[in-house]
C-alpha positions as CSV (number, residue, x, y, z in Angstrom):
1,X,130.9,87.8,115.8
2,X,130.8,90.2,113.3
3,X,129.6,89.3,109.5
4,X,131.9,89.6,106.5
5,X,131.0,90.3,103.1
6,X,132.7,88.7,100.7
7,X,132.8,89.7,96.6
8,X,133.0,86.7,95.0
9,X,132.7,84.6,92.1
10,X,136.1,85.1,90.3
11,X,136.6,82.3,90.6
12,X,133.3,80.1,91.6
13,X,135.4,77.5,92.7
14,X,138.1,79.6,94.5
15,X,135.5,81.6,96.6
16,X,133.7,78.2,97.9
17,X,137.4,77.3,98.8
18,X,137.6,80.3,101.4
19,X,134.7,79.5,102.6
20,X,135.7,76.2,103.4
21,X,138.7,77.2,104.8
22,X,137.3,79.7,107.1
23,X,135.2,76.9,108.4
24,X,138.1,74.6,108.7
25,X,140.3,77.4,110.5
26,X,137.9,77.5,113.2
27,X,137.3,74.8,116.4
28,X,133.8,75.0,116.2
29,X,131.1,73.1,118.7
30,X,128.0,74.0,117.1
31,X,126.7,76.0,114.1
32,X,127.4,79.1,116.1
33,X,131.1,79.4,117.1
34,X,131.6,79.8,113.3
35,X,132.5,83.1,111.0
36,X,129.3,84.4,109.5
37,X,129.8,85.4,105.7
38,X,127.6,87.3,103.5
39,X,128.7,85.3,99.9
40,X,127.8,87.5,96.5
41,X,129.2,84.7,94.1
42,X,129.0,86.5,91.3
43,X,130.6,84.9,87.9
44,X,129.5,87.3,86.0
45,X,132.0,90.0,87.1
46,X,133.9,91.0,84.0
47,X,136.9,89.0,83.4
48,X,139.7,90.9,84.7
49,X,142.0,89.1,81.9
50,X,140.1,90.7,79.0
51,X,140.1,94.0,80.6
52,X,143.6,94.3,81.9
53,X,145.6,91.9,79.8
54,X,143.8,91.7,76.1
55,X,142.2,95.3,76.5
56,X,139.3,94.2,75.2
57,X,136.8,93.4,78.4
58,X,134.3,95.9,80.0
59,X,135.5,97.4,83.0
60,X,134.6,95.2,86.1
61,X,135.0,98.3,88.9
62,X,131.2,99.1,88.4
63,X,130.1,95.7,88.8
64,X,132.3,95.1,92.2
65,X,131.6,98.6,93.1
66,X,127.5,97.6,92.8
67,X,128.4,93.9,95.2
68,X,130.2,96.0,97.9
69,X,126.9,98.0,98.5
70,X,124.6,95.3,98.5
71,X,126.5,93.3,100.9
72,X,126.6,96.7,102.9
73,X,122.8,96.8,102.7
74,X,122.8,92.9,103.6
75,X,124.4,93.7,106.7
76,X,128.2,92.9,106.1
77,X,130.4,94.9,108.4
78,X,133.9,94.8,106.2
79,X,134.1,93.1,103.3
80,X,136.8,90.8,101.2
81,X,137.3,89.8,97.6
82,X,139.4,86.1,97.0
83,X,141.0,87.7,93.8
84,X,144.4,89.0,93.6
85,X,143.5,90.6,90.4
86,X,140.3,92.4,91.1
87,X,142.4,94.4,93.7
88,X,143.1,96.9,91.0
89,X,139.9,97.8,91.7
90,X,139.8,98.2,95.3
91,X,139.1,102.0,95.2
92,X,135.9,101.1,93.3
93,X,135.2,98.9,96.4
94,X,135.8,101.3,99.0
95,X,134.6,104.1,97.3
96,X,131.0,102.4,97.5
97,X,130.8,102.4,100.8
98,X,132.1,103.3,104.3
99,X,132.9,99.4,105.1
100,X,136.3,98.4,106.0
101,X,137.9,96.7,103.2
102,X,140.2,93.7,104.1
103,X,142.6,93.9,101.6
104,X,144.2,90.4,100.8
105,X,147.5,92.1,98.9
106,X,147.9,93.8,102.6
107,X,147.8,91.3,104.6
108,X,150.0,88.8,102.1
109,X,152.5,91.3,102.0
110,X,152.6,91.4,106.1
111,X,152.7,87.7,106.4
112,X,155.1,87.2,103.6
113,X,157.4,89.9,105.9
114,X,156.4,88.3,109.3
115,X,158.0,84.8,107.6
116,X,161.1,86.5,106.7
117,X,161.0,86.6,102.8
118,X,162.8,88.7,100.5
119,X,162.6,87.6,97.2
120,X,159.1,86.6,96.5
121,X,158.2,84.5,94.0
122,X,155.3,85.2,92.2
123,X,153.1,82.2,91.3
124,X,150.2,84.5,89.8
125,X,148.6,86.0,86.5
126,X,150.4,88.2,84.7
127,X,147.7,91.0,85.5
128,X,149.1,91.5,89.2
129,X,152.6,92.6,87.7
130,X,150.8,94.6,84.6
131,X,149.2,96.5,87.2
132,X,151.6,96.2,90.1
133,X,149.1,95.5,92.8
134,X,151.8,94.4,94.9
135,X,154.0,96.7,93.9
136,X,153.0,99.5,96.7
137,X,152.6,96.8,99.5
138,X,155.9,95.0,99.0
139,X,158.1,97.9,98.9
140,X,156.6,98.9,102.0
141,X,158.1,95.8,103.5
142,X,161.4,95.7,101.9
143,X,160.3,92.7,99.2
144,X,161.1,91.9,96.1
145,X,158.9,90.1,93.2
146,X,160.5,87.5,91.2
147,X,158.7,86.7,88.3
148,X,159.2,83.8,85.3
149,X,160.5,85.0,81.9
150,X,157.3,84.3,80.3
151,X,154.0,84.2,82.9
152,X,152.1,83.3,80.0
153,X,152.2,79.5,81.0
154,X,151.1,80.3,84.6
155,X,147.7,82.8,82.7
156,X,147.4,79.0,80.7
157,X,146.9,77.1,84.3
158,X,144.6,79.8,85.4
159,X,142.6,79.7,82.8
160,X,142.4,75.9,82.4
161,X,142.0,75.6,86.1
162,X,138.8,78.2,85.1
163,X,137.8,75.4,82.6
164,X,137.8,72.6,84.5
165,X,141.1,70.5,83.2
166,X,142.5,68.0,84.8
167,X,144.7,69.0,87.8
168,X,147.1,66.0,87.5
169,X,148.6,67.5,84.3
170,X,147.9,71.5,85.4
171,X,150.1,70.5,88.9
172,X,152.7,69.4,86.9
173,X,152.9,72.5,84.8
174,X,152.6,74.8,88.1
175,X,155.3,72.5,90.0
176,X,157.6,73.2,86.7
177,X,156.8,77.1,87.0
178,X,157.4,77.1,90.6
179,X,161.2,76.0,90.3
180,X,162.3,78.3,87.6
181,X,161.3,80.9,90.1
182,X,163.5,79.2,92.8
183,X,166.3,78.8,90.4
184,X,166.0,82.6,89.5
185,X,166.5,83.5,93.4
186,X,163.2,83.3,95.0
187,X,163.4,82.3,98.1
188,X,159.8,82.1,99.2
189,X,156.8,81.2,96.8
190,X,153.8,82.8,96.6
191,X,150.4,81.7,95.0
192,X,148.8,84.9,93.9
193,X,145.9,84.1,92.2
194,X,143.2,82.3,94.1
195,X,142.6,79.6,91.4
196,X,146.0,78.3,92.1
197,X,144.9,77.6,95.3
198,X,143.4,74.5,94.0
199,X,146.4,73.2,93.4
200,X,149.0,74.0,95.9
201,X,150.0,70.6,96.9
202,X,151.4,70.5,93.8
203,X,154.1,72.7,95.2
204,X,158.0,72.1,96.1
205,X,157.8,70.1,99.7
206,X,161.0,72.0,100.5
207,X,160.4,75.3,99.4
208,X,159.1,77.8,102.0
209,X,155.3,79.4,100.1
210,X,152.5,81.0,101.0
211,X,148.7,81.1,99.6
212,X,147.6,84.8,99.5
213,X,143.8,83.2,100.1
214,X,145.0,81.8,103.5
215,X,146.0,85.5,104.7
216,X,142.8,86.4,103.7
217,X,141.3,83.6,105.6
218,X,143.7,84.8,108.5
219,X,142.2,88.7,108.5
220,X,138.8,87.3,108.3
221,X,139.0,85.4,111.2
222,X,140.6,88.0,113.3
223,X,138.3,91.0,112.0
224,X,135.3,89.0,112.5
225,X,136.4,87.8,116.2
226,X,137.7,91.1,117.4
């Protein structure tokens, strides 16, 4: 099988999560039959909040520009990044190097078609719809993002979910967030930002969603066993 590199670190916790679930996706007999991942978990990245929503962080392109070559050097032969966000840097990425780039808004946006969703609703920081890194994918696909009136208690999960809050009262909150979107006309969820990930059981049991880190799990797993 072929080795993956995966940029991570934004979150810590979120990136130990794909790795867990590529291990889970997989019927594995022995140490072998598993994905091999090259892991840069790098929390030092520059927070993509301060440098696309308060306009006052250093630019993290350099920084994921600088991983994607040294998992290149390591021996990665594609790479992935579990952050929504950080895809407005993907050019950065790919620029660095000749790798393929799995690109997790990509793939979500395919799945999210595949399941027969129209109006998506967007369970992510408010960076993705400053910078419209689904914008491009989505319309490709005929979908629509729906997003709350005010995304600034969803950024308020993220970031306590990047402090280490309790989740009983953060699923609460994101269970609340996730039914004004339905009661605006969404009629699929989707978690775009991998720290929600954490906390998607705290979901609607009878609403139709779908984790953007799971698609990335998905092209992983297929890339790597082609």
């Amino acid at each position: 099988m072929k080795p993956v590199g995966i940029l991570g670190g934004m979150g810590p916790e979120a990136t130990i999560l794909l790795m867990q679930k590529c291990l889970d996706a997989v019927p594995a007999h022995d140490d072998a039959d598993h994905i091999p991942l090259i892991v840069h978990q790098n929390p030092q990245v520059p927070s993509r909040i301060k440098a696309l929503i308060d306009g006052t962080g250093d630019d993290p392109g350099p920084v994921l520009a600088s991983m994607a070559y040294g998992l290149h050097i390591a021996g990665a032969t594609a790479l992935a990044m579990p952050c929504n966000t950080a895809h407005h840097y993907a050019d950065a990425i790919k620029d660095a190097t000749d790798l393929p780039f799995l690109n997790m808004l990509e793939l979500t946006a395919e799945t999210l078609s595949d399941a027969g969703a129209h109006r998506v609703g967007m369970l992510a920081s408010p960076a993705t719809r400053l910078t419209g890194v689904f914008d491009t994918p989505f319309a490709a696909r005929g979908l629509t993002p729906v997003n709350v009136p005010d995304d600034g208690a969803i950024l308020d999960i993220i970031r306590a979910v990047k402090a280490g809050a309790s989740q009983a009262a953060l699923k609460a909150n994101l269970a609340q967030q996730a039914h004004i979107l339905l009661d605006q006309g969404a009629d699929h969820l989707l978690v775009a930002c991998t720290e929600l990930s954490l906390i998607t059981d705290a979901l609607p049991a009878d609403a139709p969603w779908t984790d953007s880190l799971d698609c990335l799990v998905d092209g992983i797993i297929r890339f790597a066993r082609a």
